[in-house]
Kinemage of the C-alpha trace (Angstrom):
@kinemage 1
@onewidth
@group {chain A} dominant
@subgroup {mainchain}
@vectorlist {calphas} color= white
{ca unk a 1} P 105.309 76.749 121.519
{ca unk a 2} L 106.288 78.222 117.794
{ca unk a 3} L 107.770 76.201 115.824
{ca unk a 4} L 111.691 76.469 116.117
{ca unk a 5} L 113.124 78.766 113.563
{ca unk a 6} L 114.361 77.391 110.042
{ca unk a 7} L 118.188 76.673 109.738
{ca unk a 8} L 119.963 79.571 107.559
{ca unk a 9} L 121.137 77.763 104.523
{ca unk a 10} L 124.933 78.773 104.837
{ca unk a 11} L 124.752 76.262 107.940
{ca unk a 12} L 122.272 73.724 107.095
{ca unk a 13} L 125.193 73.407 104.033
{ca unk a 14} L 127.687 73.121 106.122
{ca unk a 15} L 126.314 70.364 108.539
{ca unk a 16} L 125.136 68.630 104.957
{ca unk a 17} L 128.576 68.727 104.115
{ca unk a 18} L 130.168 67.734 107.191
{ca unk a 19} L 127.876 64.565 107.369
{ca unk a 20} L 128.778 64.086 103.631
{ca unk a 21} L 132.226 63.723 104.441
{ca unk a 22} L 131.883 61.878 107.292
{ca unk a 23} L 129.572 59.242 105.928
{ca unk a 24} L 131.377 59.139 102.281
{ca unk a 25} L 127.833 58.434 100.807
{ca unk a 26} L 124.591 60.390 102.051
{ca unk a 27} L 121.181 60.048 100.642
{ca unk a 28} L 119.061 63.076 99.642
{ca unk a 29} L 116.030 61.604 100.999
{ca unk a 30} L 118.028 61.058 104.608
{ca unk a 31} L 119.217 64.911 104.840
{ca unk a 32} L 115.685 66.135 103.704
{ca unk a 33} L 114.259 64.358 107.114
{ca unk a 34} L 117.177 65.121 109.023
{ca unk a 35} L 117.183 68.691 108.170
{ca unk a 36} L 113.027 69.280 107.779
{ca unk a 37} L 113.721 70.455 103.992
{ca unk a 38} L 112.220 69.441 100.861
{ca unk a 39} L 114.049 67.101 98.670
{ca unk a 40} L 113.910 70.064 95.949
{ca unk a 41} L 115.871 71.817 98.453
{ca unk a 42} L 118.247 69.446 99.374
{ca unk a 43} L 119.110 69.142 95.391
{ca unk a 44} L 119.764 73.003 95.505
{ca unk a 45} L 121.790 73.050 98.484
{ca unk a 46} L 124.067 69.814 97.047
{ca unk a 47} L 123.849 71.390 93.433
{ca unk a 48} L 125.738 74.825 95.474
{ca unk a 49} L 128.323 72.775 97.260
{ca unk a 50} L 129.301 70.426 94.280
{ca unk a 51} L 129.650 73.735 92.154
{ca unk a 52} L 132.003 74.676 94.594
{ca unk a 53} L 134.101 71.260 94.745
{ca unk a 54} L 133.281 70.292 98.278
{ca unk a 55} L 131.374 67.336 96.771
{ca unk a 56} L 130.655 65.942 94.516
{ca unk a 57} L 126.545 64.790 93.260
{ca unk a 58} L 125.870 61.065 92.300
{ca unk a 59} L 122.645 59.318 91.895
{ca unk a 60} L 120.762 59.811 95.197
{ca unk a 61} L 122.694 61.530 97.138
{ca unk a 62} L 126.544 62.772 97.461
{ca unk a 63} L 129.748 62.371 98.128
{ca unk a 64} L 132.706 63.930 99.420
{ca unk a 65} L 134.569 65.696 97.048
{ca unk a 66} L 137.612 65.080 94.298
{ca unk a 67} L 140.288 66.058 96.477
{ca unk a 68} L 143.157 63.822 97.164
{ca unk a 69} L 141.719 60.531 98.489
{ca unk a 70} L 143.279 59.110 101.705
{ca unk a 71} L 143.319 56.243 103.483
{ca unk a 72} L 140.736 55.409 105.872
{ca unk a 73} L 140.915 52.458 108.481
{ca unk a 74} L 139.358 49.539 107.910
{ca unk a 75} L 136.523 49.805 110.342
{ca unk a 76} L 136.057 53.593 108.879
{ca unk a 77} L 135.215 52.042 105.717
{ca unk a 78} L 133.149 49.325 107.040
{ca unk a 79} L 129.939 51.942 107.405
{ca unk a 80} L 130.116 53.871 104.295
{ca unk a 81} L 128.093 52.870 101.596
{ca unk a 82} L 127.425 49.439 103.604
{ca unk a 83} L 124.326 48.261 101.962
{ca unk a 84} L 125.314 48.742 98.828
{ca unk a 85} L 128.496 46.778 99.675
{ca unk a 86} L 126.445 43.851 101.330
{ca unk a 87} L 124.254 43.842 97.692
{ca unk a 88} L 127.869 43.636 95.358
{ca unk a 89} L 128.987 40.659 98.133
{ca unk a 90} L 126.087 39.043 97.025
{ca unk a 91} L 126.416 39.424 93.804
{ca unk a 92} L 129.926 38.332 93.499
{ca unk a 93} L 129.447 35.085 96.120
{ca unk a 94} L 126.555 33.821 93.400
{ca unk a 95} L 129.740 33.322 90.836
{ca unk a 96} L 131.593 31.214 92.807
{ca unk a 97} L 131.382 27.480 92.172
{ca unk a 98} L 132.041 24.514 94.310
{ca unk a 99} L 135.511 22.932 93.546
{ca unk a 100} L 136.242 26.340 92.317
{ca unk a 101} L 140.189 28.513 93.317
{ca unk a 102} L 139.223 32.017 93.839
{ca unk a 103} L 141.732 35.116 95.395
{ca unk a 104} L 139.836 37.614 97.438
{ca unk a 105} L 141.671 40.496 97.658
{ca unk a 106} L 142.402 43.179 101.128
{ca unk a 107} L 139.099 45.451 101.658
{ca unk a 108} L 135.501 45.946 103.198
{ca unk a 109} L 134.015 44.979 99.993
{ca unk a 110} L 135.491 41.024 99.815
{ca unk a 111} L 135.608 41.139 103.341
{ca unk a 112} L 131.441 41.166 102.797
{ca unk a 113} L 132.102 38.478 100.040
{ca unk a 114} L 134.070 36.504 102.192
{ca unk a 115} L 130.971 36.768 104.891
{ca unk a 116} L 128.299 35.887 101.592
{ca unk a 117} L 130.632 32.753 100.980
{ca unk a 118} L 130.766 31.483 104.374
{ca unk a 119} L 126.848 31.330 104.004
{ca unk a 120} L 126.486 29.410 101.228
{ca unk a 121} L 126.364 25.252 102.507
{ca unk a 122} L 126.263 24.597 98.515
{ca unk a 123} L 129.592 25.337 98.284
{ca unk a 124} L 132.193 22.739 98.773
{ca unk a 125} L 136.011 22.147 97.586
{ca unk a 126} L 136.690 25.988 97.339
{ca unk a 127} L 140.396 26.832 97.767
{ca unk a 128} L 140.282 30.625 98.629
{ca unk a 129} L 143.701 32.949 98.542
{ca unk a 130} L 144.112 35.929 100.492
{ca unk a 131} L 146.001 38.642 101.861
{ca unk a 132} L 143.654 39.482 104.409
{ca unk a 133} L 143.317 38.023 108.044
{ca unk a 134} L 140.131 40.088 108.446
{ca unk a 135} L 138.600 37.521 105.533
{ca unk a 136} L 140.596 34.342 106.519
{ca unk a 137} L 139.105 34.370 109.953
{ca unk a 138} L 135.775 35.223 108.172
{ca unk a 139} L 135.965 32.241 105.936
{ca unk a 140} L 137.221 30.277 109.428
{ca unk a 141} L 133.888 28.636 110.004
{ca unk a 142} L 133.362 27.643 106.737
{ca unk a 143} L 135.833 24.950 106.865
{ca unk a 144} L 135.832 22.615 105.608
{ca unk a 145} L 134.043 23.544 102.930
{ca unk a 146} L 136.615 25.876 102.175
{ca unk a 147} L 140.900 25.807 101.974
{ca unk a 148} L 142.080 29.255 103.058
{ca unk a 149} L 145.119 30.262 101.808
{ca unk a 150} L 146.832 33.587 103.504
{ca unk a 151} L 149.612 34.743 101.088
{ca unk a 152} L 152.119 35.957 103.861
{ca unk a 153} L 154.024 39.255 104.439
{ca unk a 154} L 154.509 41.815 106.599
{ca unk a 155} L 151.296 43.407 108.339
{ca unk a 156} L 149.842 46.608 107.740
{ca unk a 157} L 147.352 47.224 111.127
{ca unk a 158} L 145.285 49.784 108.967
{ca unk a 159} L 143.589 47.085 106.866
{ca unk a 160} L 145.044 44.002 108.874
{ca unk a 161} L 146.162 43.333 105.365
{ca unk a 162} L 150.040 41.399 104.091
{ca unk a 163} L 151.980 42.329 101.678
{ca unk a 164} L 155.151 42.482 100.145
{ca unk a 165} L 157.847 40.674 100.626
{ca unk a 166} L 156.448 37.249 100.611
{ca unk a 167} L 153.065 37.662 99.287
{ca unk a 168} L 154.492 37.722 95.410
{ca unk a 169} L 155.857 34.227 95.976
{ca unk a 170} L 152.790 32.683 97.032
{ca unk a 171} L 150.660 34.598 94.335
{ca unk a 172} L 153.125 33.632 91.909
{ca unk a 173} L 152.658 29.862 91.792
{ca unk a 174} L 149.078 29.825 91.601
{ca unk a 175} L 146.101 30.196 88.512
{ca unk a 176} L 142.840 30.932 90.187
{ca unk a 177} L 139.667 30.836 88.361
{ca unk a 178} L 138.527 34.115 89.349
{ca unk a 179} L 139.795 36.781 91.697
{ca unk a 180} L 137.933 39.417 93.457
{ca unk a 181} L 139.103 42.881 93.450
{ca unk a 182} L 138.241 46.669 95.815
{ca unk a 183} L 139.757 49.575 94.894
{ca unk a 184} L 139.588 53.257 96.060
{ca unk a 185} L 138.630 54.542 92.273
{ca unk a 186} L 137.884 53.761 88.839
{ca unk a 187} L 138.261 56.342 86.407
{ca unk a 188} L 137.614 56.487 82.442
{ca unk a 189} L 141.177 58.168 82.051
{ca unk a 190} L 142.779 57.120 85.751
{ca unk a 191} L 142.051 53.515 85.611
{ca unk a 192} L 141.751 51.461 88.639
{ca unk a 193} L 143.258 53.092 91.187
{ca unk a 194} L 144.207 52.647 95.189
{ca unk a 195} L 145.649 54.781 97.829
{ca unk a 196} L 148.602 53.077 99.142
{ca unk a 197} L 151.602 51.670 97.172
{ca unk a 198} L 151.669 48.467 99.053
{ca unk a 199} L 148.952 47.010 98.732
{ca unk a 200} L 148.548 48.001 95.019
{ca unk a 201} L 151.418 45.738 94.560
{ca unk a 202} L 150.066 43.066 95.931
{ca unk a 203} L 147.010 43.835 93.566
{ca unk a 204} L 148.818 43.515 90.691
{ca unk a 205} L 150.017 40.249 91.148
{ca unk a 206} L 146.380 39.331 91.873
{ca unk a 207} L 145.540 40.290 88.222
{ca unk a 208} L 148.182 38.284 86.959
{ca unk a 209} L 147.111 34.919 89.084
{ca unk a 210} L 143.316 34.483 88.127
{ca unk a 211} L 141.897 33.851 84.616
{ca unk a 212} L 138.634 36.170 85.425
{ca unk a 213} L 139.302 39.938 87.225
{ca unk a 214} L 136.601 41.643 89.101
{ca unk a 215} L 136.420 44.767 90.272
{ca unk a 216} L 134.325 45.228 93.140
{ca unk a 217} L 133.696 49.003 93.335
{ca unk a 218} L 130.775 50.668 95.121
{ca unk a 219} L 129.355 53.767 93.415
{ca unk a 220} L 131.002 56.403 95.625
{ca unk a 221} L 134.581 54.884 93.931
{ca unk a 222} L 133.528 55.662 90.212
{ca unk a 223} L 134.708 58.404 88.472
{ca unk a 224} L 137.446 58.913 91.238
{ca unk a 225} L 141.347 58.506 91.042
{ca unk a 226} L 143.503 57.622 94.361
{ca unk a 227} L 147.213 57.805 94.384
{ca unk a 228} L 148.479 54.683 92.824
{ca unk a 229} L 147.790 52.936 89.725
{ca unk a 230} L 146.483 49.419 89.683
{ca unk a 231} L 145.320 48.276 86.229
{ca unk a 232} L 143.811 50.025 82.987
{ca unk a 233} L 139.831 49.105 82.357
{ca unk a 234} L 141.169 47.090 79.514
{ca unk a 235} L 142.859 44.858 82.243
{ca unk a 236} L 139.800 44.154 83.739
{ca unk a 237} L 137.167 41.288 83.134
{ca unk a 238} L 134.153 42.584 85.178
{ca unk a 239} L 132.831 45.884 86.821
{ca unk a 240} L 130.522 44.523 89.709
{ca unk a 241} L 128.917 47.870 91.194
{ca unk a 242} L 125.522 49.101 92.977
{ca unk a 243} L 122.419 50.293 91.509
{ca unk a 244} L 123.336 54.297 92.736
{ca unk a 245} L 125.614 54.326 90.619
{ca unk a 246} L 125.470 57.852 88.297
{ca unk a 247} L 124.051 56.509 84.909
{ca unk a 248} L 126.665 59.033 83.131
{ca unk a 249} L 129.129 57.507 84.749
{ca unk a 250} L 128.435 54.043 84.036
{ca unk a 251} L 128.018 55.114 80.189
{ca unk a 252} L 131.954 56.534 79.835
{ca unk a 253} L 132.528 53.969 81.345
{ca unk a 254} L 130.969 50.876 79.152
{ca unk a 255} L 132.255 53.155 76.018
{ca unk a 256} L 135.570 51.930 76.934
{ca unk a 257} L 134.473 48.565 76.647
{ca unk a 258} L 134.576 47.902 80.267
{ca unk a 259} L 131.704 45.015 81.199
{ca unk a 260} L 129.634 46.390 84.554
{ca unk a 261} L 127.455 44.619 86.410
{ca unk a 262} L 125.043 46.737 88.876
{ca unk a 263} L 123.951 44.406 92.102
């Protein structure tokens, strides 16, 4: 049989960007075998769309564009960029100390922490606060190793997150060692930024409770601003991110003075 005819690049774009968006990180090397390209063509074809603003290139691969950022459900989130989530958990789980009060903040990212934590049988005496059920009933068999704290408040279903009211009062009476933080951007100029008002809230108040502030950000999240403002860089103690992340990036970013830490 001949071999099936090549894919007209106006389409093969198309379905790059449609997977793109869908995925919210691809690899180059993952749509040159799915689409029977070269790499070098897979650059060109990303290179085109980015010029255009329908994405937008970072070390690797791409991701969607810098259009207003929206709020995906938690299990959305759970696939994208999921290795390089399971590598920052890691990361941030090794600085956690037995006998040690740490606040894991609402998101896939210290949901994966809360998952590296309950693994660790070195740990012991580790009062953890939260306003997420997701990691409270992830950090449920580690008792009693572990104290789990949920803050209280009123439910939002899309992250099975609390927050305000109630949540501030809790939050407000504590002084954590360290606190673990997602986010849905950080930006040289934006900041730390999230895409629902709630839950930023609730954020801020995290800041204010632990002595140490980390940012947990996967690389898709820097160099992009979301609708609410959580913190300046100067606010924050730690940048814990992946290895993908755009080198340029990362530079603006440390020229602020921000610390970063690639997992």
């Amino acid at each position: 049989m001949p071999d099936a005819a090549p894919i007209p690049a106006r389409i093969r774009r198309d379905r790059m960007l449609s997977l793109v968006r869908e995925r919210e990180f691809v690899r180059v090397a993952e749509l040159a075998e799915r689409f029977e390209v070269s790499e070098v063509t897979v650059r060109t074809d990303l290179d085109a769309l980015a010029d255009r603003g329908l994405l937008r290139r970072v070390r690797g691969g791409a991701v969607p564009g810098t259009g207003p950022l929206v709020e995906r459900r938690f299990e959305e989130s759970t696939v994208a960029a999921a290795a390089e989530k399971r590598d920052i958990a890691r990361a941030a789980a090794a600085m956690v100390q037995s006998g040690e009060t740490v606040i894991l903040d609402v998101g896939t990212t210290t949901t994966a922490i809360a998952q590296e934590l309950a693994r660790r049988d070195d740990l012991h005496d580790v009062t953890v606060f939260t306003s997420s059920l997701t990691i409270a009933m992830a950090l449920e068999a580690a008792t009693p190793g572990f104290t789990v704290v949920v803050t209280g408040g009123t439910l939002r279903p899309a992250q099975h997150s609390l927050v305000e009211p109630l949540a501030g009062l809790v939050l407000a009476q504590i002084r954590a060692g360290i606190a673990f933080l997602g986010c849905n951007g950080v930006d040289v100029r934006g900041g730390v930024t999230n895409v629902n008002l709630p839950e930023t809230q609730v954020k801020k108040l995290i800041l204010q409770a632990a002595q140490r502030r980390v940012i947990c950000a996967d690389h898709t999240k820097l160099g992009a601003v979301a609708l609410a403002h959580v913190c300046s860089l100067d606010e924050v103690d730690l940048l814990l991110t992946d290895r993908a992340a755009d080198p340029e990036l990362l530079d603006e970013l440390r020229e602020t003075g921000l610390t970063i830490q690639l997992a």
